[in-house]
Every structure is written in structure tokens, then in C-alpha cells.
C-alpha positions in Angstrom: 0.0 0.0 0.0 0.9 3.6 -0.9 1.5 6.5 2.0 -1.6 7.5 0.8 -4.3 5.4 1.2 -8.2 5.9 0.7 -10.1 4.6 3.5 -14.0 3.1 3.4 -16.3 5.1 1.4 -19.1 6.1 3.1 -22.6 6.9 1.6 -21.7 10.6 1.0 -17.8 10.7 1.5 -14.6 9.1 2.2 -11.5 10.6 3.4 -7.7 10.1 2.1 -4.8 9.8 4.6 -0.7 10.4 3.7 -0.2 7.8 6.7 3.6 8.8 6.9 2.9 12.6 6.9 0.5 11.9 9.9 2.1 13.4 13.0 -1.0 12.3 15.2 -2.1 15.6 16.2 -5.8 14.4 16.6 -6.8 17.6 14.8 -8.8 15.8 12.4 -10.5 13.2 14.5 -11.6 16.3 17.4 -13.1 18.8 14.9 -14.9 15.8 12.2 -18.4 17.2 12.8 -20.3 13.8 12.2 -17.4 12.2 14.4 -16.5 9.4 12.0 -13.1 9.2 12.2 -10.9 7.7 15.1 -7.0 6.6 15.6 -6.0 3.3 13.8 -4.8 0.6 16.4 -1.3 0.8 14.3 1.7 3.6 13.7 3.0 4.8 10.9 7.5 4.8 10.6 7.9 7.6 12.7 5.6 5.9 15.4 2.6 7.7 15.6 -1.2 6.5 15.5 -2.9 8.1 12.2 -6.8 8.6 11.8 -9.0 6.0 10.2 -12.6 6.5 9.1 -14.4 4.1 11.5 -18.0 4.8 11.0 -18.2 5.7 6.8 -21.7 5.8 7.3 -21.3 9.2 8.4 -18.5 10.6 6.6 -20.1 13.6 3.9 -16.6 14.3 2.7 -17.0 18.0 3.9 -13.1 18.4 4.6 -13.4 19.3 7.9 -10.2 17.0 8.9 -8.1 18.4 6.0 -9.1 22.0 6.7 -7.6 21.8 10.7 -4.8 19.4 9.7 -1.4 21.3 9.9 0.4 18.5 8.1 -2.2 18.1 5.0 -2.1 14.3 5.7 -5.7 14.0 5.4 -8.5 15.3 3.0 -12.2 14.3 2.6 -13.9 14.3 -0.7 -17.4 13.7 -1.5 -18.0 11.2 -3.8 -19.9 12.8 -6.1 -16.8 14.8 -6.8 -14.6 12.0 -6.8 -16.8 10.4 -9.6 -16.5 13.4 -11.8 -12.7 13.5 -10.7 -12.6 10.2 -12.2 -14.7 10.9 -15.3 -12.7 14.0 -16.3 -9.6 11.9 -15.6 -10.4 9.2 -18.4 -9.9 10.2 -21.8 -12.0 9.8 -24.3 -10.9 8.4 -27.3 -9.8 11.6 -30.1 -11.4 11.4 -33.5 -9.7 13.0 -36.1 -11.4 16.3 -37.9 -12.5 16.4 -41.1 -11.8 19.4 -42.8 
């Protein structure tokens, strides 16, 4: 797995976390308004605990968590916009003009 890692999608959003940029500041996890997100049970290499969305249920994607993290090690994304993120990401195949 990559230092970033997408965690459960819930039914609105899911939130991304750079596990090895975490420095386990708990900003995220104490301002999440729908309280979703809580420390995993493991550390990252420089020995920290980083969030994990527990409850995706409840996650909206609103941001909260990246907005108050100091570090940018996590970011929520709604996944409406993460489906259009994906649809403008795939190209479509190019026909050529006719003059």
C-alpha cells in the first residue's frame, strides 16, 4: 500500500490519509463534525497513530479534517466529486477532424 491510502467510502464521502505525513495531532479526529473518524490501532515509521474513518456511514466528505490538519495528511472528498474527478480523468478516445 501507498502513504496515501483511501479509507472506506461512506454513503456521502470518504476521506484520504498520507499515513507517513501523519504526525497524530488528533486535529482531524476532534473537529470531524459527524465524528467518524478515530486513531487506527497501528503507527506509521515515525511511530505515531494516524486517523481512520471508522464509521463511513457518516462521513459527507466535507473536509473538515483536511481544513484543521497542519500537516495536509488528510483530505475528505465527496463522492460525487470524486466520480466526476474520475470521469474527467479518463480520456476519451480523439477522432480526427475532417476538414
Amino acid at each position: 500500500m501507498s502513504d496515501q491510502e483511501g479509507a472506506r467510502k461512506g454513503k456521502g464521502g470518504t476521506v484520504f490519509v498520507r499515513v507517513e505525513v501523519c504526525k497524530g495531532c488528533s486535529f482531524c479526529i476532534d473537529f470531524c463534525p459527524t465524528h467518524c473518524l478515530e486513531f487506527s490501532h497501528g503507527y506509521n515509521k515515525k511511530g505515531y497513530h494516524y486517523p481512520v474513518l471508522t464509521r463511513p456511514e457518516d462521513c459527507t466528505g466535507c473536509d473538515m479534517c483536511g481544513q484543521y490538519c497542519p500537516d495536509f495528511a488528510i483530505f475528505g472528498v465527496r463522492l460525487k466529486d470524486l466520480e466526476a474527478r474520475q470521469r474527467a480523468a479518463t480520456p476519451e478516445p480523439l477522432i480526427p477532424s475532417q476538414p
